[in-house]
HTML snippet that shows the backbone in 3Dmol.js (N, CA, C, O; Angstrom):
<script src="https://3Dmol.org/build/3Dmol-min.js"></script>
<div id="view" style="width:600px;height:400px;position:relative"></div>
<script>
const pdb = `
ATOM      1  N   UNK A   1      33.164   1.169 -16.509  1.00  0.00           N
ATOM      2  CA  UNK A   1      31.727   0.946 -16.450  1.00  0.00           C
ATOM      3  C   UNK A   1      31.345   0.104 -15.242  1.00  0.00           C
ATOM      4  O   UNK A   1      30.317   0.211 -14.574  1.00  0.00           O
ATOM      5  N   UNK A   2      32.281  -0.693 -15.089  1.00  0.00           N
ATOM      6  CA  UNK A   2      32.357  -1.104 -13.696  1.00  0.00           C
ATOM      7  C   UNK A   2      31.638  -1.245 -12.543  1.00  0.00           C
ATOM      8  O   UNK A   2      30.734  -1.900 -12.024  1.00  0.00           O
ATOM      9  N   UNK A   3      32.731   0.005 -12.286  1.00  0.00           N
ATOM     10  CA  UNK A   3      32.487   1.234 -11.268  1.00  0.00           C
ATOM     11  C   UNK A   3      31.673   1.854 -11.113  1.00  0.00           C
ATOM     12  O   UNK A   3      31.624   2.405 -10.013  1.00  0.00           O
ATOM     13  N   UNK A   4      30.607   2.118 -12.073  1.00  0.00           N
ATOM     14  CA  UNK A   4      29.389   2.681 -12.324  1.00  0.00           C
ATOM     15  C   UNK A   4      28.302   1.942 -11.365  1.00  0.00           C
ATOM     16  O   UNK A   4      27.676   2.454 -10.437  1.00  0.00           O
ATOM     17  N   UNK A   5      28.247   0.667 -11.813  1.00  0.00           N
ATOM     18  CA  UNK A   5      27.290  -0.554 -11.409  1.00  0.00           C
ATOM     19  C   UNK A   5      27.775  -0.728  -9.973  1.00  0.00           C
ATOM     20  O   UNK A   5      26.821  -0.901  -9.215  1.00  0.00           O
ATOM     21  N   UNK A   6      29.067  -0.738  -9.310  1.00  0.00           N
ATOM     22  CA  UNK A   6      29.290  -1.335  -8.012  1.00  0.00           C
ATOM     23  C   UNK A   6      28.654   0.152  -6.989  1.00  0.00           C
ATOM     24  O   UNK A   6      28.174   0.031  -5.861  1.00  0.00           O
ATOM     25  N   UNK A   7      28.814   1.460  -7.725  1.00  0.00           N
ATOM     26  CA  UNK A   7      28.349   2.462  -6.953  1.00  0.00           C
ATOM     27  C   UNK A   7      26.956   2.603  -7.165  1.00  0.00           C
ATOM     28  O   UNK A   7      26.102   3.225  -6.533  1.00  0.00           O
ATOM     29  N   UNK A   8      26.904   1.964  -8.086  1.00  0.00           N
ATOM     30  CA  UNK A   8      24.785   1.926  -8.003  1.00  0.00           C
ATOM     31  C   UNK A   8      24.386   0.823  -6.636  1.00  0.00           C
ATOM     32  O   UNK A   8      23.672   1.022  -5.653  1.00  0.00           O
ATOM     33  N   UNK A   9      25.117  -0.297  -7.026  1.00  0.00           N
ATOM     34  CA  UNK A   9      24.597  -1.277  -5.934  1.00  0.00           C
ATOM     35  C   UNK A   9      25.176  -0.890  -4.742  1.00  0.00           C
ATOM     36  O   UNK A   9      24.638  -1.576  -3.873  1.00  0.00           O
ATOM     37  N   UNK A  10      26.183   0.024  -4.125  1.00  0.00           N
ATOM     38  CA  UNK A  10      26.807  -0.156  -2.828  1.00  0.00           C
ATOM     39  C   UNK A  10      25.401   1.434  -2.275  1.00  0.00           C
ATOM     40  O   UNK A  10      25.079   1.586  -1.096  1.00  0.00           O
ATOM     41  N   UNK A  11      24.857   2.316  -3.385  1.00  0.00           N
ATOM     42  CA  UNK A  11      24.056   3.019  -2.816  1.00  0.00           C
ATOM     43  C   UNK A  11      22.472   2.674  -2.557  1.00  0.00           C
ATOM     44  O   UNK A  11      21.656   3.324  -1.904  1.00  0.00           O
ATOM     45  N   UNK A  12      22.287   1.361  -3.323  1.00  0.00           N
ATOM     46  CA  UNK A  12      20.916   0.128  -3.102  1.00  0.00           C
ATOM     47  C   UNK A  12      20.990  -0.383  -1.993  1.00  0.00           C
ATOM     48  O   UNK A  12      20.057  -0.464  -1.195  1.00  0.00           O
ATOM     49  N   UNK A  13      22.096  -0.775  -1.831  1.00  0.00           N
ATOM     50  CA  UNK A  13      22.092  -1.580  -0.428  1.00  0.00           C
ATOM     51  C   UNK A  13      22.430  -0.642   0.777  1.00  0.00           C
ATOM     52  O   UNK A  13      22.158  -1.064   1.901  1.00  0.00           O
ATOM     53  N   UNK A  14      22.985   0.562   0.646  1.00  0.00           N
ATOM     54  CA  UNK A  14      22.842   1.166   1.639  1.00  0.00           C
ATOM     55  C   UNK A  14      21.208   1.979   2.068  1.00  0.00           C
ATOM     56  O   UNK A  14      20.696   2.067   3.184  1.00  0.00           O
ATOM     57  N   UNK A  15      20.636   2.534   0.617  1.00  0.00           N
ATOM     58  CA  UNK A  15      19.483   3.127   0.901  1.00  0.00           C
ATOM     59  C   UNK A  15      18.587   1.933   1.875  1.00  0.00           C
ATOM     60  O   UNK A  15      17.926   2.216   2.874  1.00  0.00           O
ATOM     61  N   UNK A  16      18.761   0.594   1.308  1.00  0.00           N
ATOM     62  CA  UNK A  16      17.519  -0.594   2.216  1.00  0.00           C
ATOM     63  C   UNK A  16      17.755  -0.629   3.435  1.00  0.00           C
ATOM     64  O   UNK A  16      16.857  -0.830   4.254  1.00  0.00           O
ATOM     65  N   UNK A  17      19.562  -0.356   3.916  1.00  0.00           N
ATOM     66  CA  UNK A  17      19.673  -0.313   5.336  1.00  0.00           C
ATOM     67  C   UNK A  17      18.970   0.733   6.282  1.00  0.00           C
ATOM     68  O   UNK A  17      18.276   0.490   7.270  1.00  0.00           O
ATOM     69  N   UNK A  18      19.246   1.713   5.851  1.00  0.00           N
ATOM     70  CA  UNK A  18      18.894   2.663   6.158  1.00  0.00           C
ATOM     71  C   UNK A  18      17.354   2.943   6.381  1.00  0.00           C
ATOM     72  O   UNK A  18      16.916   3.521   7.376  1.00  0.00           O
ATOM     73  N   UNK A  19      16.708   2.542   5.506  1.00  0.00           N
ATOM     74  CA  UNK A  19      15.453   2.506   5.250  1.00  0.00           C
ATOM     75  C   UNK A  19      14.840   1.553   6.445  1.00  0.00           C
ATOM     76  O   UNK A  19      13.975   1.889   7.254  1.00  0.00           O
ATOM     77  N   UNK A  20      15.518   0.251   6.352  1.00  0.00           N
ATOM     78  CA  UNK A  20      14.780  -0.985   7.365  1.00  0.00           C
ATOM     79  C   UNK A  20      15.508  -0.507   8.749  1.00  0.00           C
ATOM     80  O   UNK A  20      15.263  -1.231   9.714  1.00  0.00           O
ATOM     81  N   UNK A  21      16.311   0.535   8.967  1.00  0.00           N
ATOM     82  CA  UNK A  21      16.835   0.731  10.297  1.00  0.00           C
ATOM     83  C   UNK A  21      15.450   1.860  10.497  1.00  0.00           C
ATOM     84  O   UNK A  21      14.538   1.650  11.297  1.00  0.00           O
ATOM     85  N   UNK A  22      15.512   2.726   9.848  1.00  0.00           N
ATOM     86  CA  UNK A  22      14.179   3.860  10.866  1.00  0.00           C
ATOM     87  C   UNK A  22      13.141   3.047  10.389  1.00  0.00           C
ATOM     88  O   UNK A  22      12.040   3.472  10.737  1.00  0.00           O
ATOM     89  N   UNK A  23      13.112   2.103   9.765  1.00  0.00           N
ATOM     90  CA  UNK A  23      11.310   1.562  10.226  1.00  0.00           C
ATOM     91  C   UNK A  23      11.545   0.727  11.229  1.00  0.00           C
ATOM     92  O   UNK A  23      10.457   0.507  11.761  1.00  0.00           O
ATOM     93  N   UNK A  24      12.373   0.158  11.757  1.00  0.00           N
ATOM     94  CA  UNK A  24      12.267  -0.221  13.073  1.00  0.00           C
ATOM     95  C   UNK A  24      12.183   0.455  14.232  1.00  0.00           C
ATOM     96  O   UNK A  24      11.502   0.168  15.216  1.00  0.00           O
ATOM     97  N   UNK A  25      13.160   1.686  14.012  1.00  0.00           N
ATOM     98  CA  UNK A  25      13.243   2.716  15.120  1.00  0.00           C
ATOM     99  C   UNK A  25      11.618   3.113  15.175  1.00  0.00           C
ATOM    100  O   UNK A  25      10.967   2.844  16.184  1.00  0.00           O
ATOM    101  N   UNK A  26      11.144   3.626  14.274  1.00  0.00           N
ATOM    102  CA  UNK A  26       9.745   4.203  14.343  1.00  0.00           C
ATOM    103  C   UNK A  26       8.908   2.625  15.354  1.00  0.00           C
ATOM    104  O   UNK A  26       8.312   2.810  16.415  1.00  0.00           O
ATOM    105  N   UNK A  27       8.996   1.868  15.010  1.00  0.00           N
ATOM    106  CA  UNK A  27       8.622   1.104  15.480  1.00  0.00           C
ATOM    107  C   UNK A  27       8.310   0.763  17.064  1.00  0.00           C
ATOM    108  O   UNK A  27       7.339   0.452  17.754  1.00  0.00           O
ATOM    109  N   UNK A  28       9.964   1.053  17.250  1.00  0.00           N
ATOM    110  CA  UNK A  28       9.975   1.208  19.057  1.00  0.00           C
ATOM    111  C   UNK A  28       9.161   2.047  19.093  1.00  0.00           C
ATOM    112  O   UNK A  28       8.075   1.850  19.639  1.00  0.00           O
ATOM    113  N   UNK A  29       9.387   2.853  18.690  1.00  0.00           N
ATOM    114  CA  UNK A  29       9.217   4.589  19.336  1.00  0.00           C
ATOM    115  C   UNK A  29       7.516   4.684  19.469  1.00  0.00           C
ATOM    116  O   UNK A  29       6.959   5.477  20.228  1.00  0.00           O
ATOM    117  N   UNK A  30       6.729   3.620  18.491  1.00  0.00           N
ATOM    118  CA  UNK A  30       5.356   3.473  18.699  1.00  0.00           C
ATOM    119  C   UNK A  30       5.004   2.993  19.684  1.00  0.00           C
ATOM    120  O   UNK A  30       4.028   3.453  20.276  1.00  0.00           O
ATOM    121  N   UNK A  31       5.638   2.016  20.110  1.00  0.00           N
ATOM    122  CA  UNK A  31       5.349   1.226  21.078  1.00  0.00           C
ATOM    123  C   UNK A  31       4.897   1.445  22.582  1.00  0.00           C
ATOM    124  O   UNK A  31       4.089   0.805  23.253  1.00  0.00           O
ATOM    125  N   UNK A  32       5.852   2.810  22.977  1.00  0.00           N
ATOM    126  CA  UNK A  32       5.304   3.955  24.214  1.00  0.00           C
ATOM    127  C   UNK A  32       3.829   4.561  24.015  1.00  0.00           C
ATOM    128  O   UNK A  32       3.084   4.953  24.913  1.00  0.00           O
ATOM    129  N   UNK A  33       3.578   4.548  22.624  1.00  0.00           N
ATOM    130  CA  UNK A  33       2.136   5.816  22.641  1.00  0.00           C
ATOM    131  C   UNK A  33       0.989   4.617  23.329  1.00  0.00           C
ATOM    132  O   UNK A  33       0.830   3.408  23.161  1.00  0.00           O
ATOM    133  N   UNK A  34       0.384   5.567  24.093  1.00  0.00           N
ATOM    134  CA  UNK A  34      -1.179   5.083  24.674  1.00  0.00           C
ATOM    135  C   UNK A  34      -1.724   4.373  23.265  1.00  0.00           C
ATOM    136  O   UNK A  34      -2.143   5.133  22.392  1.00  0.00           O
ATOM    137  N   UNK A  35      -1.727   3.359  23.094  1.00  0.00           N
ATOM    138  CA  UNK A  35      -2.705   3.191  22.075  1.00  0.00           C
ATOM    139  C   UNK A  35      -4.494   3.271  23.051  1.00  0.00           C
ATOM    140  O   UNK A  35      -5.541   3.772  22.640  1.00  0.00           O
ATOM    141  N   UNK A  36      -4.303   2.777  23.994  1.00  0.00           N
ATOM    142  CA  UNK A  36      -5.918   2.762  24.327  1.00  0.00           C
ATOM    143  C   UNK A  36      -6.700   3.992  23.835  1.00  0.00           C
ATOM    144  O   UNK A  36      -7.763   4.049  23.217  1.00  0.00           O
ATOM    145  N   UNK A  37      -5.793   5.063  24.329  1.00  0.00           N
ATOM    146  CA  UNK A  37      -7.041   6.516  23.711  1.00  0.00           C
ATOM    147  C   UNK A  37      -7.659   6.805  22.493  1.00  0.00           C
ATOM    148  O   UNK A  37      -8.590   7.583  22.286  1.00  0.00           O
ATOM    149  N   UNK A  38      -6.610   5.599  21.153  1.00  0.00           N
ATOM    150  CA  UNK A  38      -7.477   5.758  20.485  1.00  0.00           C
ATOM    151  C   UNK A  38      -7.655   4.619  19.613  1.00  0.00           C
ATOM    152  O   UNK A  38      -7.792   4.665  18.390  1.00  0.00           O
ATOM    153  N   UNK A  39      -7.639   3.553  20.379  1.00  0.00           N
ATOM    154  CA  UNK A  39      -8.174   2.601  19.901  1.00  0.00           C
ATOM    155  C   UNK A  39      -8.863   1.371  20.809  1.00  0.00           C
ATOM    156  O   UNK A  39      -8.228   1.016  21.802  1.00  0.00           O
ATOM    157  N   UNK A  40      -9.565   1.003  20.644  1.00  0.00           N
ATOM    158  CA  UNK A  40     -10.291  -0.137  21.396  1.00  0.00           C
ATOM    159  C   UNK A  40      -9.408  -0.705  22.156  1.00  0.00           C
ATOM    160  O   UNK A  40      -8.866  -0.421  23.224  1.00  0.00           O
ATOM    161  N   UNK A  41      -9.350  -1.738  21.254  1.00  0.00           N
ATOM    162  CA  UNK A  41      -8.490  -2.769  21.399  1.00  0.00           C
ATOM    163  C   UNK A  41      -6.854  -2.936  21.216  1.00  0.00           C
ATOM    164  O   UNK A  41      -6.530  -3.876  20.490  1.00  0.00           O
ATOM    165  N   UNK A  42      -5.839  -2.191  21.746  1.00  0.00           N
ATOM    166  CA  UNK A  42      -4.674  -1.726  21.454  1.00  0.00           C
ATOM    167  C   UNK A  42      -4.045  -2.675  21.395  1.00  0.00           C
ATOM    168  O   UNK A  42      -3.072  -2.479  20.666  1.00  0.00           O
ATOM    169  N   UNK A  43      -4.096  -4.248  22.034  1.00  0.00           N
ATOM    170  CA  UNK A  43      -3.623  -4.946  21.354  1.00  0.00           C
ATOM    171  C   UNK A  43      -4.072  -6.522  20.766  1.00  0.00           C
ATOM    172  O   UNK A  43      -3.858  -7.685  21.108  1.00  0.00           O
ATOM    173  N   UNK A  44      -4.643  -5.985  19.933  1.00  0.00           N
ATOM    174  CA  UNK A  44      -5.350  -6.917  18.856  1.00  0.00           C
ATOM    175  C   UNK A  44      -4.413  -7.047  17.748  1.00  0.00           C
ATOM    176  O   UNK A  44      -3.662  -6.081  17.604  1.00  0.00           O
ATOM    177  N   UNK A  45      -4.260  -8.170  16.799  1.00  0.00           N
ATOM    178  CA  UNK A  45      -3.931  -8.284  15.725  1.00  0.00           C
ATOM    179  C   UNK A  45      -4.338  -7.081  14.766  1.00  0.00           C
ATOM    180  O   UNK A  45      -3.412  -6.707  14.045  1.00  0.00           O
ATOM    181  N   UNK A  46      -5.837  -6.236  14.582  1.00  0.00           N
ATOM    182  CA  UNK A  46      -5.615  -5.052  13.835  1.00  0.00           C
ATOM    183  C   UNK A  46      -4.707  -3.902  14.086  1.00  0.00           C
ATOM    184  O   UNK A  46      -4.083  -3.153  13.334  1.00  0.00           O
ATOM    185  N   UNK A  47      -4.815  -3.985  15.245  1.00  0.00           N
ATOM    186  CA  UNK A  47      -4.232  -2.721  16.054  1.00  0.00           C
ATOM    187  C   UNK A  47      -2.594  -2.866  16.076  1.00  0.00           C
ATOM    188  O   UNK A  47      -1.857  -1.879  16.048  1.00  0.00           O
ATOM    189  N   UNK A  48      -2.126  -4.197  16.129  1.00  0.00           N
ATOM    190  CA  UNK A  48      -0.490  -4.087  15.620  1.00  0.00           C
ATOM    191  C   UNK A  48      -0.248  -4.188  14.364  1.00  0.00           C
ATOM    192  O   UNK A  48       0.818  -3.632  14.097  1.00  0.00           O
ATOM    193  N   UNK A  49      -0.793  -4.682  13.395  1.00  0.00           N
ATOM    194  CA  UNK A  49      -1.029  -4.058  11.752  1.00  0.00           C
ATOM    195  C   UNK A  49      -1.416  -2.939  11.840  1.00  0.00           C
ATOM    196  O   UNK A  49      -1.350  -2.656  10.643  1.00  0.00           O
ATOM    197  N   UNK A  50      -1.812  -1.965  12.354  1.00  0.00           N
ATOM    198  CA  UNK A  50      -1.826  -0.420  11.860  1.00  0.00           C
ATOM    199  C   UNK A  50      -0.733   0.339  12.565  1.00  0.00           C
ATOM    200  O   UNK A  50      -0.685   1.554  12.370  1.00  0.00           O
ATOM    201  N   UNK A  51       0.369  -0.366  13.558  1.00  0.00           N
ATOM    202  CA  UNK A  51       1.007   0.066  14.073  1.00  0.00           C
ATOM    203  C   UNK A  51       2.448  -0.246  13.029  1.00  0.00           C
ATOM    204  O   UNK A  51       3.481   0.412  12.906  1.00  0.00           O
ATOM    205  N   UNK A  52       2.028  -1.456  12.407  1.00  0.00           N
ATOM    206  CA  UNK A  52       3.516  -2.203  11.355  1.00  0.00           C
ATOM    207  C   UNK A  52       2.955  -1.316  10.517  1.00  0.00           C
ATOM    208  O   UNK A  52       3.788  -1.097   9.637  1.00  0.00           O
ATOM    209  N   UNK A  53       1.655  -0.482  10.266  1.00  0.00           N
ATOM    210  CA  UNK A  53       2.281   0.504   8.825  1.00  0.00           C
ATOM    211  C   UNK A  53       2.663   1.821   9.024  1.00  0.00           C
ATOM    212  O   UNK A  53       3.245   2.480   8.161  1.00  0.00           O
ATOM    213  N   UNK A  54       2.310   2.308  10.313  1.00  0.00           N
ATOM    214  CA  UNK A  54       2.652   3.441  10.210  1.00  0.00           C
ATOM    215  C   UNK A  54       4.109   3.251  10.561  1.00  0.00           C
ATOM    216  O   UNK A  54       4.819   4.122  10.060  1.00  0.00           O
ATOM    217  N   UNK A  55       4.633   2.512  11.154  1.00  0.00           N
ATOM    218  CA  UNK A  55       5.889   2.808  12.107  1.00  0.00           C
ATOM    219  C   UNK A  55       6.543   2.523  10.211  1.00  0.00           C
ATOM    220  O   UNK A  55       7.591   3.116   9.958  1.00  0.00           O
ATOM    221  N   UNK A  56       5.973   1.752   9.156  1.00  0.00           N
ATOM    222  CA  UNK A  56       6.454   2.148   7.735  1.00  0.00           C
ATOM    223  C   UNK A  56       6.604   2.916   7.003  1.00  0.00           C
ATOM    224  O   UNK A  56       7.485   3.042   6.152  1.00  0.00           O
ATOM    225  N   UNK A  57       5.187   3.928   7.418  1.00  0.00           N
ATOM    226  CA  UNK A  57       5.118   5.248   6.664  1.00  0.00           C
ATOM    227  C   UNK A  57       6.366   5.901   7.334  1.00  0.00           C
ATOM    228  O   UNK A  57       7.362   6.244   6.697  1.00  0.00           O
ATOM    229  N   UNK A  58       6.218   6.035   8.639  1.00  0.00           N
ATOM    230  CA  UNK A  58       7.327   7.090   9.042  1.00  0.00           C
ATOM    231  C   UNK A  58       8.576   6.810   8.931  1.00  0.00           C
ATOM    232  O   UNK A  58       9.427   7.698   8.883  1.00  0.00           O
ATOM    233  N   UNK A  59       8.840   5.617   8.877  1.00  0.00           N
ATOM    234  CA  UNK A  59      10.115   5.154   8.548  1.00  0.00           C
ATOM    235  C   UNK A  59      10.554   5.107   7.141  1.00  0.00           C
ATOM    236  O   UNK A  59      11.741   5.157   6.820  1.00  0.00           O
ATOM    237  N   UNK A  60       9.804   5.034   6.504  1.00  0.00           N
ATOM    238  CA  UNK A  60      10.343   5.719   5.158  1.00  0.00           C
ATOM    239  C   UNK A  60      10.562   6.822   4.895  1.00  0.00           C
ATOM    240  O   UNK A  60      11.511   7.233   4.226  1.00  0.00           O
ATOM    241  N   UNK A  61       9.454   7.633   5.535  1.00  0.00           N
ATOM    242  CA  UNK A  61       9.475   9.365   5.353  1.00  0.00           C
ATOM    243  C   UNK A  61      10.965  10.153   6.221  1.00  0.00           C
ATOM    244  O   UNK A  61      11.445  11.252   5.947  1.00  0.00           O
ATOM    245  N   UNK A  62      11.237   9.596   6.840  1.00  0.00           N
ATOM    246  CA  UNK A  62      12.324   9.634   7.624  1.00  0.00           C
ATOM    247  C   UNK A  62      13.465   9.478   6.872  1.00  0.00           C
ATOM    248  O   UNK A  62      14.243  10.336   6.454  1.00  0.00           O
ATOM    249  N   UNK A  63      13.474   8.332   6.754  1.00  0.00           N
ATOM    250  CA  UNK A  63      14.776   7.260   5.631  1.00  0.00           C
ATOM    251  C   UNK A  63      15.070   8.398   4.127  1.00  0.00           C
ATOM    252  O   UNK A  63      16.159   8.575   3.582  1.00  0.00           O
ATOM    253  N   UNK A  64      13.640   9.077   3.708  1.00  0.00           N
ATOM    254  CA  UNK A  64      13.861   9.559   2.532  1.00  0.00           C
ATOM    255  C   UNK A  64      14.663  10.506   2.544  1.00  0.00           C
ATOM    256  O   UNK A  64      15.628  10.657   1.795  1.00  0.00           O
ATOM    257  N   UNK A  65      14.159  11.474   3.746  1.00  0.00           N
ATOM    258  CA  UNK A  65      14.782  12.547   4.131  1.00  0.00           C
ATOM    259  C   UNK A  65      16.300  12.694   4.276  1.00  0.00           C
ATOM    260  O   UNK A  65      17.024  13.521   3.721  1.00  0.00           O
ATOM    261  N   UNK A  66      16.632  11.728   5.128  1.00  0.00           N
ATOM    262  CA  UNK A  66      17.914  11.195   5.384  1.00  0.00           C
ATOM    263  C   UNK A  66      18.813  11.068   3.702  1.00  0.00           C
ATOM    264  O   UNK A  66      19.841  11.683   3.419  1.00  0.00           O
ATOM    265  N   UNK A  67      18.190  10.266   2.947  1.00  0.00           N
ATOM    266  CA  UNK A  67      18.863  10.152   2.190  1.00  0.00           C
ATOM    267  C   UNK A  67      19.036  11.009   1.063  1.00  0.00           C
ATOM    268  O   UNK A  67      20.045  11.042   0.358  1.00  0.00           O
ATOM    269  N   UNK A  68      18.018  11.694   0.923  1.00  0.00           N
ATOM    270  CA  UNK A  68      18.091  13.487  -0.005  1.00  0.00           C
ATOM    271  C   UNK A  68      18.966  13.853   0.986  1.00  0.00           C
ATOM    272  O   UNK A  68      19.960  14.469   0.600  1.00  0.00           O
ATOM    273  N   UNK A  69      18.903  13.724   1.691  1.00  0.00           N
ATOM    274  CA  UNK A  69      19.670  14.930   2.754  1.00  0.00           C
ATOM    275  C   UNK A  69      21.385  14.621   2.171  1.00  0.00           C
ATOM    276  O   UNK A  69      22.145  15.494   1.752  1.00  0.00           O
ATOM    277  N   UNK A  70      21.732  12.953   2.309  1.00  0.00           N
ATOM    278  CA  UNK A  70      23.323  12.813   1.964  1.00  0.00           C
ATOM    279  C   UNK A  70      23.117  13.040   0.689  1.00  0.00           C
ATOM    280  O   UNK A  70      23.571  14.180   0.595  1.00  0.00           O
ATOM    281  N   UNK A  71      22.703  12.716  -0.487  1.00  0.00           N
ATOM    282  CA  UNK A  71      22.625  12.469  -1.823  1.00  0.00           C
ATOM    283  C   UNK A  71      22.818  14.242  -1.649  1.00  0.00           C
ATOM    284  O   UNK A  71      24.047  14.303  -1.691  1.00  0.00           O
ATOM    285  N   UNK A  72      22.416  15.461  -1.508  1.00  0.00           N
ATOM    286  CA  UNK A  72      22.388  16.681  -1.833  1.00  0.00           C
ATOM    287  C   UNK A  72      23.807  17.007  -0.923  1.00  0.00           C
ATOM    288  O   UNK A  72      24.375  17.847  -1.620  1.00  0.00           O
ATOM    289  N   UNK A  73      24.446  16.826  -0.023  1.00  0.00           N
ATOM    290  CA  UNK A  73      25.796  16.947   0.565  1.00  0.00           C
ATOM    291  C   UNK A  73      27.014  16.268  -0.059  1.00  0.00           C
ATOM    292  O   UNK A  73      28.201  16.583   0.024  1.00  0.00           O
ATOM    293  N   UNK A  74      26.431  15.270  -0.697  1.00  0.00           N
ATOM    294  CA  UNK A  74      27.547  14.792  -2.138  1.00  0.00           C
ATOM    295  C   UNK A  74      27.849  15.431  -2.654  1.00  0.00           C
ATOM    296  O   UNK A  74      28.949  15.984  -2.672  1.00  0.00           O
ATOM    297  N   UNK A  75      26.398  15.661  -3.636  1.00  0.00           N
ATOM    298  CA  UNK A  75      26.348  16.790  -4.598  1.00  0.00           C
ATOM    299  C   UNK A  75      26.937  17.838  -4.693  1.00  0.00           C
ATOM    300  O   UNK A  75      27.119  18.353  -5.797  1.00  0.00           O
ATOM    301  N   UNK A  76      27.426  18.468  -3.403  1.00  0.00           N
ATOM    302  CA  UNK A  76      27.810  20.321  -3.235  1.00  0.00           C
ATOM    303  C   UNK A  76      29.420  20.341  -3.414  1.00  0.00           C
ATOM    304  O   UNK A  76      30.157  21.326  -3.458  1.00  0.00           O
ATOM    305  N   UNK A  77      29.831  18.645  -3.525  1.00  0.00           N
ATOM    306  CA  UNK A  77      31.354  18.830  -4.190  1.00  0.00           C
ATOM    307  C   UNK A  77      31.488  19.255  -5.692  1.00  0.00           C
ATOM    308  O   UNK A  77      32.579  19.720  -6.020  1.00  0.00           O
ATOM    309  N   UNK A  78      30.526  19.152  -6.625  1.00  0.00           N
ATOM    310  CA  UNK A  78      30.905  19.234  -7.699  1.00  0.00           C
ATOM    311  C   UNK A  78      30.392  21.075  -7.953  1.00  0.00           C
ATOM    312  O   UNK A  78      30.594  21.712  -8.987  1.00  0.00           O
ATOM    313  N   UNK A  79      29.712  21.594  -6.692  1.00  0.00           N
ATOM    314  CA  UNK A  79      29.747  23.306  -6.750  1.00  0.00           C
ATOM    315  C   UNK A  79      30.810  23.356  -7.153  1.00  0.00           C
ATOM    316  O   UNK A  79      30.916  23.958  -8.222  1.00  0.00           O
ATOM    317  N   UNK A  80      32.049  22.801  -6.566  1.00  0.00           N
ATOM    318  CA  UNK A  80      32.902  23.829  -6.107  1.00  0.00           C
ATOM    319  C   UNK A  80      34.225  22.734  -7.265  1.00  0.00           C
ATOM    320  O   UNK A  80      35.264  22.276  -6.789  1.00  0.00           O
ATOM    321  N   UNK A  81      33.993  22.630  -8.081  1.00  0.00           N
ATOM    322  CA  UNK A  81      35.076  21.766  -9.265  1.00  0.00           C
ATOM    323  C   UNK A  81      34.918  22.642 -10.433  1.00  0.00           C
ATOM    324  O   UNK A  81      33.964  22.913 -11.163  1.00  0.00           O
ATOM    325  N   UNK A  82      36.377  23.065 -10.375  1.00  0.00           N
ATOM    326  CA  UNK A  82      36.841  24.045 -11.935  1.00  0.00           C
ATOM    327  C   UNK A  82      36.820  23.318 -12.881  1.00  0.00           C
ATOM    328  O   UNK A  82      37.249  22.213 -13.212  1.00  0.00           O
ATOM    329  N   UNK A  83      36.200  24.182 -13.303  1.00  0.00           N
ATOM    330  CA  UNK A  83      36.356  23.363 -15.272  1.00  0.00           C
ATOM    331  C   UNK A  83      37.874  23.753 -15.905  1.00  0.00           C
ATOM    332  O   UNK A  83      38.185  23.381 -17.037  1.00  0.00           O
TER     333      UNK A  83
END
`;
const viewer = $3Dmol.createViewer("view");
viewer.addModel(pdb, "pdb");
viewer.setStyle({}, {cartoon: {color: "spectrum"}});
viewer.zoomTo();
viewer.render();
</script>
């Protein structure tokens, strides 16, 4: 039962890595776009709060993907296990 709990927590703490690594990446990666074209003031305190959520949204949406993606490539070992 253990073993159960240490593979729950070793896949918790990997999903948060993972997760807080592409919301940073998204992050850089915002950092190139023109903000002037569509925003006033590109760098104002609002304007880098709407930049810390999206570079969140996408970095989660990213992160999720990623991680359905391994969680379903796990999975395709037990296709292939004889009963």
């Amino acid at each position: 039962m253990d073993s159960i709990y240490n593979s729950v927590g070793w896949n918790g703490l990997f999903s948060i890595f993972i997760t807080l690594g592409f919301v940073a990446v998204c992050w850089v990666l915002l950092q190139d776009v023109k903000w002037d074209q569509f925003i006033r003031h590109p760098r104002s305190p609002r304007a880098r709060l709407l930049q810390l959520f999206l570079a969140i949204v996408l970095g989660r949406l990213i992160a999720g993907f990623v991680l359905d993606y391994w969680n379903w490539t796990t999975a395709l070992k037990w296709l292939f296990v004889s009963q």
